[in-house]
C-alpha positions, 0 to 999 in steps of 0.5 A: 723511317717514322715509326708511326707510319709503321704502327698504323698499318699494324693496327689496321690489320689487327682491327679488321682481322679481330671481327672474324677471329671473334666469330670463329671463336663463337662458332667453336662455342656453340658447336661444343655446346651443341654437341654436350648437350645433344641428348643420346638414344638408349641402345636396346639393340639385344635379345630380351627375355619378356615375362607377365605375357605368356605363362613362360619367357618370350624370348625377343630379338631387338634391331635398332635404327636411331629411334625406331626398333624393330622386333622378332619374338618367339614363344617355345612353351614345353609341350605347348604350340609354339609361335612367332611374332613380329613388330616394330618400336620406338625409344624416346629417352627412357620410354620405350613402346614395342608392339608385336603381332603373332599367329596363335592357331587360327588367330592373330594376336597384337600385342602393344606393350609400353614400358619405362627402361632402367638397369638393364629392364623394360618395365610397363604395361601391356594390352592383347586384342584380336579380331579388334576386341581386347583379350588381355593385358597387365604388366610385364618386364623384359631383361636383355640377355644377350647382346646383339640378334645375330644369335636369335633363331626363329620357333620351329612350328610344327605342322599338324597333319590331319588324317583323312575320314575314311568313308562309310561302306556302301552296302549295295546287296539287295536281298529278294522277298525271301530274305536271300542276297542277290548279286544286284549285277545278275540279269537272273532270278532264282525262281525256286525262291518264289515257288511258294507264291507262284501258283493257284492262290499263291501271294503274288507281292514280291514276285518280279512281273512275268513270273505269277502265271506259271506254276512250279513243281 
């Protein structure tokens, strides 16, 4: 057999099999490239302990979903009202934005904070309002200490119980002219307690009607 009829189908088959086996090779590249250089998102999914808001630690649990946060916090101060917060966050690179709501006494407060993570801390600023003015604001750092939430309880809030007023008595004794008590439940009338009045030339003011035209002995 001529040894060239043999070679020439070989060299087709290459020729025609190379353009595809390049291109799967391209795409092997690219999916390497592509998954070195995708950048990965900071993992903040723990309990933090927040300082420079409240005069103490706020202690925050953080639940990650990709780059969003979401936020429980809580305020427990010695022999002050606790509170409880709730928020939401995100996390582009190293910044960080958390922003949380609280019920303080007869009050909502928000608080925004905005933040730059390294070693293991968020560092930034944060800024309070409430009813739509600002109440405060400065830096504060946030150090997580635990990892994880599921360890993360809620404050217990204490209910104040207020008593209630008693009201004032009502005094519904009536006293006659001579200074004496009456039950204002009788249908009589002591006449012995008017017999200065009655009678000839006797002061009438006083006297219930019916009683001035009889003398008494």
């Amino acid at each position: 057999m001529n040894k060239k009829c043999i070679i020439l189908p070989l060299m087709l088959v290459f020729l025609l099999a190379a353009p595809s086996w390049a291109q799967e090779d391209a795409g092997n590249e690219s999916t390497n490239v592509t998954n070195e250089t995708a950048p990965s998102v900071l993992n903040l999914n723990y309990i933090w302990s927040v300082s420079g808001i409240e005069a103490g630690p706020i202690s925050m649990a953080v639940d990650q979903d990709g780059s969003d946060l979401f936020i429980r916090a809580k305020y427990e101060p010695e022999g002050g009202k606790a509170w409880n917060a709730e928020g939401t966050g995100s996390v582009e690179g190293d910044q960080v934005e958390l922003s949380m709501t609280a019920q303080k006494e007869d009050k909502m407060v928000a608080t925004k904070m905005t933040g730059t993570y390294a070693n293991d801390t968020i560092s930034g600023n944060f800024t309070q309002t409430s009813g739509g003015q600002k109440i405060g604001g400065g830096p504060f750092t946030a150090m997580w200490i635990s990892p994880g939430t599921s360890s993360y309880t809620p404050a217990v809030i204490v209910e104040e119980v207020k008593e209630p007023v008693a009201s004032a008595a009502v005094n519904t004794t009536s006293t006659d002219a001579a200074g004496q008590a009456q039950d204002p439940k009788s249908r009589f009338v002591d006449v012995r307690t008017y017999k200065d009045k009655i009678g000839p030339g006797g002061d009438l003011s006083g006297v219930p009607p019916g009683m001035g035209g009889s003398g008494l002995n």
